[in-house]
C-alpha positions as CSV (number, residue, x, y, z in Angstrom):
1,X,-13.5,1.1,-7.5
2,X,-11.2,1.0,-4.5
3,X,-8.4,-1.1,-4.1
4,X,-9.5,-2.9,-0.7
5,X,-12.0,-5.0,-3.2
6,X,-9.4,-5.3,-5.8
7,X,-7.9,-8.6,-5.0
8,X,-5.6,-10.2,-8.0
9,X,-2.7,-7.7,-9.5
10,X,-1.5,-8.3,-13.0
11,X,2.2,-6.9,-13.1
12,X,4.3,-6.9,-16.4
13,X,7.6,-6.7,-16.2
14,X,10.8,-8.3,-18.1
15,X,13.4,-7.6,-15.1
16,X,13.2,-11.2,-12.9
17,X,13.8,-8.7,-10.1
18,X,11.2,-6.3,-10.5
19,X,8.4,-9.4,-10.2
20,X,10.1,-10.8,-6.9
21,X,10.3,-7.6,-5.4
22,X,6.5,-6.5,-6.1
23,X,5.4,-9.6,-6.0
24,X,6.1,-10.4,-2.5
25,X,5.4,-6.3,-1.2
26,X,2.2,-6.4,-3.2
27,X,1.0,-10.3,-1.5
28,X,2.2,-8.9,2.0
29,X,-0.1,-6.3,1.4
30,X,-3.1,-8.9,1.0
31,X,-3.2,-8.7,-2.6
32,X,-2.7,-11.7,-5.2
33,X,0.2,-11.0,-7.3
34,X,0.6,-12.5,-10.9
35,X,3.2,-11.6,-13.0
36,X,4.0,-11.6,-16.7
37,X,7.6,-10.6,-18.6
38,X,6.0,-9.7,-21.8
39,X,2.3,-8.6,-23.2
40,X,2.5,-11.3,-25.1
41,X,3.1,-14.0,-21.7
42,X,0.0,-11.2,-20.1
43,X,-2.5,-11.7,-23.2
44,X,-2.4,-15.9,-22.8
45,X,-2.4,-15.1,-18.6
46,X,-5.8,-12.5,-19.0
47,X,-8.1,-15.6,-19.7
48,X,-7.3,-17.6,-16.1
49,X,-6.6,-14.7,-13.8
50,X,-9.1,-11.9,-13.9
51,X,-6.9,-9.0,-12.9
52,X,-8.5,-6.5,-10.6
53,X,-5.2,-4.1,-11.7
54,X,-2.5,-3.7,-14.5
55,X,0.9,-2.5,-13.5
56,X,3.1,-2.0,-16.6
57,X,6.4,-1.4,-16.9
58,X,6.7,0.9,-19.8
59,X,9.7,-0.3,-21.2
60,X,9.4,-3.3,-22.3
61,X,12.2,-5.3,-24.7
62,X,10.1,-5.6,-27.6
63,X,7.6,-3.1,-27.5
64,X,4.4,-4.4,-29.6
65,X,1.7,-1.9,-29.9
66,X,-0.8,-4.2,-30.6
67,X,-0.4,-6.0,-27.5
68,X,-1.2,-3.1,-25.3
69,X,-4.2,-2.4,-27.3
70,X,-5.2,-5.9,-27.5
71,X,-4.7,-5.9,-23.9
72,X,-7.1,-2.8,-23.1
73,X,-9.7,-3.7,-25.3
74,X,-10.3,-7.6,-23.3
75,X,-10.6,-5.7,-20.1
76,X,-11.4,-2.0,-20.7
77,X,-12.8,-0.9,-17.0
78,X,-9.4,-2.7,-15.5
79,X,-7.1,0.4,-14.0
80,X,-3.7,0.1,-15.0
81,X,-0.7,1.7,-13.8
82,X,2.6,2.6,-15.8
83,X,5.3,1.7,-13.6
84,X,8.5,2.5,-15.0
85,X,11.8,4.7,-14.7
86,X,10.8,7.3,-17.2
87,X,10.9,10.7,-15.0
88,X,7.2,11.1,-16.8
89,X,4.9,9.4,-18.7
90,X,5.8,9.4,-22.1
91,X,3.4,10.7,-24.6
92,X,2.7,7.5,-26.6
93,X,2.0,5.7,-23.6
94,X,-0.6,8.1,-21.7
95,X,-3.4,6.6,-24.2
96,X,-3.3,3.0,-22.4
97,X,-3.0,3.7,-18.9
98,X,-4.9,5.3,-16.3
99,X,-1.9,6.5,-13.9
100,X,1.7,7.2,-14.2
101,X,4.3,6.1,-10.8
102,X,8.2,6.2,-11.6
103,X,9.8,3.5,-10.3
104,X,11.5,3.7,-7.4
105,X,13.7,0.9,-5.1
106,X,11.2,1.7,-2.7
107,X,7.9,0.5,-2.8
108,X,5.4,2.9,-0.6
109,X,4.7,5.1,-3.4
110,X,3.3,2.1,-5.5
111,X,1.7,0.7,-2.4
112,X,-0.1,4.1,-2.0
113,X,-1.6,4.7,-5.1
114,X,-2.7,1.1,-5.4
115,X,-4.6,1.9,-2.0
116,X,-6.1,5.0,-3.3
117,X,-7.4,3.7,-6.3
């Protein structure tokens, strides 16, 4: 699937910040952004929104594994993408997503990859 017919982004990420910023590169980009702070906040969102894509930060405050598999089971063919400072993907992680981008002040190499997907 390519990211021209994805239209609806579900980002995850506790940092205020972080959701401003990609929310409003991400919508300038033509894309609807939603976001969530927790897995917990994304699990309740999942029934209303649809998401085309997942963008995960990796670290998240309380870090439920449950959630994440919860998460991937409800919507299995959905890509998602960790998005995090970790230099790589760390192991435990690689099982729930489908690509690995640090994150980076900049966002072209996020806006990339979503466009390649």
């Amino acid at each position: 699937m390519k990211m021209e017919k994805m239209k609806t982004i579900l980002y995850i990420d506790h940092s205020e910040s972080w959701k401003v910023l990609i929310q409003e590169e991400l919508s300038e980009e033509g894309y609807r952004v939603v976001t969530a702070s927790s897995t917990e906040e994304a699990l309740s969102e999942l029934d209303r929104i649809h998401p085309d894509l997942i963008i995960l930060e990796l670290r998240q405050k309380r870090f439920i594994k449950e959630n994440f598999e919860n998460l991937k089971k409800k919507y299995p063919d959905i890509p998602w993408i960790g998005y995090s400072t970790f230099y790589q993907c760390p192991n435990e992680y690689k099982k729930w997503i489908d690509h690995y981008l640090q994150k980076l002040p900049q966002t072209n190499g996020i806006k990339n990859l979503i466009k390649e997907l």
